[in-house]
C-alpha angles and dihedrals in degrees: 000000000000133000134183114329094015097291113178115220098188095233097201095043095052088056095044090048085048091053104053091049095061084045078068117090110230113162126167106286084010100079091115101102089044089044095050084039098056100043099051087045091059090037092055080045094074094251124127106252129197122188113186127195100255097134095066082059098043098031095253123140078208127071133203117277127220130198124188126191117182111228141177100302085216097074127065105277102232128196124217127203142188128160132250109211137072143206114259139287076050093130124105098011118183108194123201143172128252134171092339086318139121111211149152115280094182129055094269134103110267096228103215079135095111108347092083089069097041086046085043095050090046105042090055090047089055087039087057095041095046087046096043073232106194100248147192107234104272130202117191122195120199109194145191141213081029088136099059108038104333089266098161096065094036082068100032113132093246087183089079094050120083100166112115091196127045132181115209116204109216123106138115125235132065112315116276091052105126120191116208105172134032129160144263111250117210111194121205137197125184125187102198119205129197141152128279125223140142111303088214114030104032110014095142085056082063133068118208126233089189101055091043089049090048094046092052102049080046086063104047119084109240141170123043096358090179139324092295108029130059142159139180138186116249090169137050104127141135131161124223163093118320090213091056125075096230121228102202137055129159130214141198139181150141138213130210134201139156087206111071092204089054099042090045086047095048093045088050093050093047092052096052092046081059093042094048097041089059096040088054088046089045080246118143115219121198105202131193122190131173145164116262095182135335120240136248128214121185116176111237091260090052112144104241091030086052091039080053091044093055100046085046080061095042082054090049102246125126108240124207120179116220140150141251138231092208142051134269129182074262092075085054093051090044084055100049089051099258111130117238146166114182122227130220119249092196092251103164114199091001112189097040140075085264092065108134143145133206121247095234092048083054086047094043102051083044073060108048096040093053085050083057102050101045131067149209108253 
């Protein structure tokens, strides 16, 4: 299929590259095959290739990979990032193709999430290399625990980065789709102690963590807060006797916002109704909160969201700018003051066994990511 100025993105290679990444295992804490993989192969490519030891620090047999490719110094270096690893049951995967789709035969996840950026990244950089395509400096990152806490970037050498915008490739939906904001996630977790004591014949002698656990989440406001800010309860679960008042109960829960006035003012509202509730009951509560990731917010005519939006249109792609209600590797660059927007892949149920993308969305983002990386000279 050809973009501007009659660039070639080789449509059944891009599948086929696609195909054998999700035949990789790469759960979670097991990227280590894909991550050996993908480094010889671009190694063996011709491209200089860095693999750091992130994975003794985030309890990973896998480490970040990183891909360097010199430009024309004249034009903005960009990075490029996709992440390595995948939800379970991510082992064993067959994929096929059905009705224009690729998807899981087996009873397995499809892990496009996140191999269609990774096949997408590579399969511009050999595009480039093969064309002796005129081209900004490029940096690509390939990293791992991105699926429980973005792990992987937190612990990225940044030292051997130079880029000051980044594009993450790692969003559902058909391919055009940019997200520019997305929120900061607190996480909490309150151990709730009260006092045990016969159920029958002495409940007044006890002091229930359950009630006081219950009274305090029926205190907090959860759900959907407002159009920015949410928060929800995972955890409220103890294990026990009924006739015994039990004296232990454990919570957990978490709050987003895309706004950091709104997400330190809801952690700190859900805490005290926990705090006050045991107080009230004569309950101690030992909490623990603590920042997962901080958010990022670009208005839709921001400069590198609108630079995205344009080459998705050279590569002949609509474009449309949204947000997200969860986290990519991209709310880790943003924080560490590298500018970045992610990209859909064009992933559809993502996380499930019905996990599939279309052929053309595989070919598209291969598109638009080339469109990205060259220049006119």
């Amino acid at each position: 299929m050809r973009g501007k100025g009659g660039i070639m993105i080789d449509e059944s290679r891009v599948v086929e590259r696609f195909m054998n990444y999700v035949r990789i295992g790469s759960e979670t804490h097991f990227e280590g095959e894909m991550s050996r993989y993908l480094a010889q192969e671009l190694r063996d490519l011709g491209f200089e290739v860095y693999v750091d030891r992130a994975g003794e620090t985030v309890e990973s047999d896998g480490n970040n990979v990183y891909c360097f490719l010199p430009g024309d110094e004249s034009f903005e270096r960009l990075m490029f990032s996709s992440h390595m690893d995948t939800v379970t049951p991510g082992n064993h995967v067959e994929p096929v193709i059905r009705d224009g789709y690729i998807v899981a035969a087996g009873d397995t996840i499809l892990g496009a999430d996140d191999k269609a950026g990774i096949a997408a990244i590579v399969e511009a950089l050999v595009t480039i290399q093969e064309n002796n395509i005129p081209h900004r400096p490029i940096e690509a990152v390939f990293t791992v625990r991105e699926e429980d806490g973005l792990l992987g970037a937190a612990n990225l050498e940044y030292d051997k980065l130079k880029a000051k915008k980044a594009i993450v490739l790692d969003a559902s939906d058909d391919v055009g789709k940019i997200v520019a904001r997305a929120p900061g996630h607190y996480q909490m977790r309150a151990e709730i102690f009260g006092k045990r004591s016969h159920a029958g014949s002495d409940p007044e002698k006890g002091v229930s963590a359950v009630q006081a656990a219950v009274l305090g989440a029926s205190r907090m406001k959860l759900q959907r807060i407002d159009e920015e800010t949410t928060a929800n309860i995972g955890t409220l679960s103890t294990v026990g006797a009924t006739n015994v008042v039990q004296d232990h109960c454990l919570f957990e829960a978490e709050t987003r916002s895309r706004n950091a006035e709104k997400l330190e003012a809801q952690i700190q509202d859900m805490v005290r109704c926990m705090k006050e509730a045991c107080d009230e009951l004569g309950a101690r509560v030992e909490c623990k909160v603590w920042k997962k990731y901080d958010a990022y917010d670009y208005p839709d005519d921001h400069p590198h969201v609108q630079f995205l939006a344009e080459k998705c249109r050279q590569a002949g792609v609509k474009p449309w700018i949204t947000h997200s209600g969860g986290a990519t590797d991209g709310n880790v660059f943003n924080a560490k003051g590298i500018t970045t927007a992610v990209l859909s892949c064009g992933m559809e149920k993502e996380h499930t066994k019905e996990e599939r993308i279309a052929v053309y969305n595989l070919v598209n983002i291969a598109k638009v990511v080339l469109q990205i990386m060259r220049v006119d000279q």
